[in-house]
N, C-alpha and C positions, 0 to 999 in steps of 0.2 A: 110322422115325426113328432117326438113329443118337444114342448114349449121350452124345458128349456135345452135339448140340443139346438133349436131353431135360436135361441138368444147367443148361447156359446158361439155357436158360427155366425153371427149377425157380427159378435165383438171380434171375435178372429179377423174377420174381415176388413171392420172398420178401423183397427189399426195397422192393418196389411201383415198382421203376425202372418198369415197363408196370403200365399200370390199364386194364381193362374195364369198360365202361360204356354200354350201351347205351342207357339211363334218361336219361343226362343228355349228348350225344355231345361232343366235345372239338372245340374250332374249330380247324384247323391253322394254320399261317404262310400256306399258301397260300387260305386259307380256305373249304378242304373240313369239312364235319364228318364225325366218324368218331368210333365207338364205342370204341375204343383211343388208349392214349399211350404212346408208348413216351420216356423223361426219363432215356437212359445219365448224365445229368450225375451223375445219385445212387450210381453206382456209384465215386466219387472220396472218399465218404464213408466206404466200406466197404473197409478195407484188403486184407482174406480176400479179398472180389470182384475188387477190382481185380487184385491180382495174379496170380486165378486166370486174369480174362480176359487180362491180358497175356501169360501165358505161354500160352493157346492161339492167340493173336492172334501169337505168335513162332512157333511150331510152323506155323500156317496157311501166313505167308508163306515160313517154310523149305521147307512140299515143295510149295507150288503156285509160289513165285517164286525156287526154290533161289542166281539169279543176281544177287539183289538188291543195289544198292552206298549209295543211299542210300532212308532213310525219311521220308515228307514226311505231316504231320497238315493235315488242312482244321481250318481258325479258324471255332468257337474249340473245340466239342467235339471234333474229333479228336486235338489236339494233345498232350494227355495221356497218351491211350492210343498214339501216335507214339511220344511221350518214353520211354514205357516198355518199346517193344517194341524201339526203337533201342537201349536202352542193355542188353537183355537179348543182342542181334543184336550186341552192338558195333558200330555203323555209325552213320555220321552221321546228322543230321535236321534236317529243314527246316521250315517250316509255311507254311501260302499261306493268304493273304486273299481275301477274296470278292472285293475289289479294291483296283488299285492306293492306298496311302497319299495324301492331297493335299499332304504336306510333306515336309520331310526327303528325303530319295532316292529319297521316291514308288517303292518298292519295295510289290509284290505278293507276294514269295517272299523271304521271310526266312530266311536261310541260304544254305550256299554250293552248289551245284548246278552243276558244270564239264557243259559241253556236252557232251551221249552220255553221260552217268549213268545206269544204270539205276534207275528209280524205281520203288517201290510208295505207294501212296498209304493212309493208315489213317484211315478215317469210325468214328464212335460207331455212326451210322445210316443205313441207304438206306431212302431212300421213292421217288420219282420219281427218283434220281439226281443232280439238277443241280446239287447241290454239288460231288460227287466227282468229276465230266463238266466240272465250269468249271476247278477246283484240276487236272486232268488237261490242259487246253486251257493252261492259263496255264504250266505244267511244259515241256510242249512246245514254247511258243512262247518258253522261252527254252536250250532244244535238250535237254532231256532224254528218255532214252527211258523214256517210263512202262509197268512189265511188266503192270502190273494195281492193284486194291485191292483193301483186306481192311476186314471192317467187323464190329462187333457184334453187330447185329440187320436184319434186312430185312423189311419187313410183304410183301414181294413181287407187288407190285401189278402191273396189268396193265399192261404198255409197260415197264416198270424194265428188263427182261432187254435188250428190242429197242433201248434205247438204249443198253445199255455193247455190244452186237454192234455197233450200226452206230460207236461211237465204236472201234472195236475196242480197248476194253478187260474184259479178265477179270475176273471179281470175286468173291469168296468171303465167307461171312457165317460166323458162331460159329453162328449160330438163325436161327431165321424162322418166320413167322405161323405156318403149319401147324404148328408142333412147338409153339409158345406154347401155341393151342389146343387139345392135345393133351395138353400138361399142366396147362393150367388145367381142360378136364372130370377129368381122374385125381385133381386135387387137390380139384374140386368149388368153384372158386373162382368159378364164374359155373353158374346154372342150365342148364336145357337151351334154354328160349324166347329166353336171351341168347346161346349159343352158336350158336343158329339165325340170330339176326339179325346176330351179326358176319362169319358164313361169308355171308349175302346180300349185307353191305357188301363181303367182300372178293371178290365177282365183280363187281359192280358199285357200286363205291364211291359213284359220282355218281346212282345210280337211288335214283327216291324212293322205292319202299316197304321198304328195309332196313330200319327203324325199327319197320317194321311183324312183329311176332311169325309 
């Protein structure tokens, strides 16, 4: 685990942005349950945090997307962390809606995006993808070239990778599951019988006896 996923998930932690719980599991939007929540929005609250994750969230897309011309946030959590890595980047920014507006100019992509831009896209969080996979679809479809995104945290679930491959896009996270869990046993923030069942949720999220010790 490099040092600073081990910090990112030190700070996740220490403000409860991510909570363990395998006692009581959390319903997602999609309506999986899962013993984990990860809630970047609390990280807006925390001045130190946020700017320590903007500035690695600038650094990330400097040397994996060194070509980059604008910054585009997915609505509504990415937008923040956009704002802030764009004005640290100097470069413009955009944000994309999950879909098009029904008034006004019925605009999808807010901001200005000349055709052949290179874009990188900035998520709070990847779980399955299809946020950052639709905000990358909708960039495209109005000519930009997307180099990749960059994102917070990634629980790194099974299929997440195979779909930014087959969308061919790149994507880099600050943290992810494995380094969480690695420093929530060092920090002793969940016993070991919960550390067991969140490593069985996260081979098989949808099998029923994760729950089970």
């Amino acid at each position: 685990m490099s040092e600073l996923k081990h910090v990112i998930a030190e700070k996740l932690l220490a403000i409860n942005a991510v909570i363990l719980n395998p006692d009581e599991p959390f319903t997602w939007s999609s309506g999986l349950k899962a013993p984990i929540y990860c809630d970047n929005r609390l990280t807006l609250s925390y001045p130190d945090v946020r700017s320590a994750f903007a500035d690695a969230l600038s650094t990330l897309v400097r040397r994996h997307f060194p070509d980059a011309e604008v910054i585009a946030g997915t609505a509504t959590a990415g937008i923040p962390h956009a704002a802030w890595v764009s004005e640290r980047l100097r470069l413009p920014m955009v944000y994309v809606r999950s879909s098009a507006k029904a008034h006004g100019k019925k605009k999808q992509i807010e901001g200005l995006v000349p055709r052949g831009r290179k874009v990188v896209v900035i998520e709070d969080l990847i779980s399955t993808g299809a946020s950052v996979l639709a905000a990358v679809a909708a960039l495209r479809k109005e000519g930009a070239q997307v180099l990749g995104a960059a994102a917070i945290f990634t629980y790194g679930l099974n299929g997440t990778a195979e779909r930014f491959e087959a969308a061919s896009v790149p994507y880099h996270t600050l943290t992810d599951f494995s380094a969480l869990i690695e420093v929530a046993k060092e920090k002793q923030v969940i016993d070991d019988g919960g550390l067991r069942r969140l490593e069985k949720w996260h081979r098989a999220p949808d099998g029923p006896d994760w729950r089970v010790g």
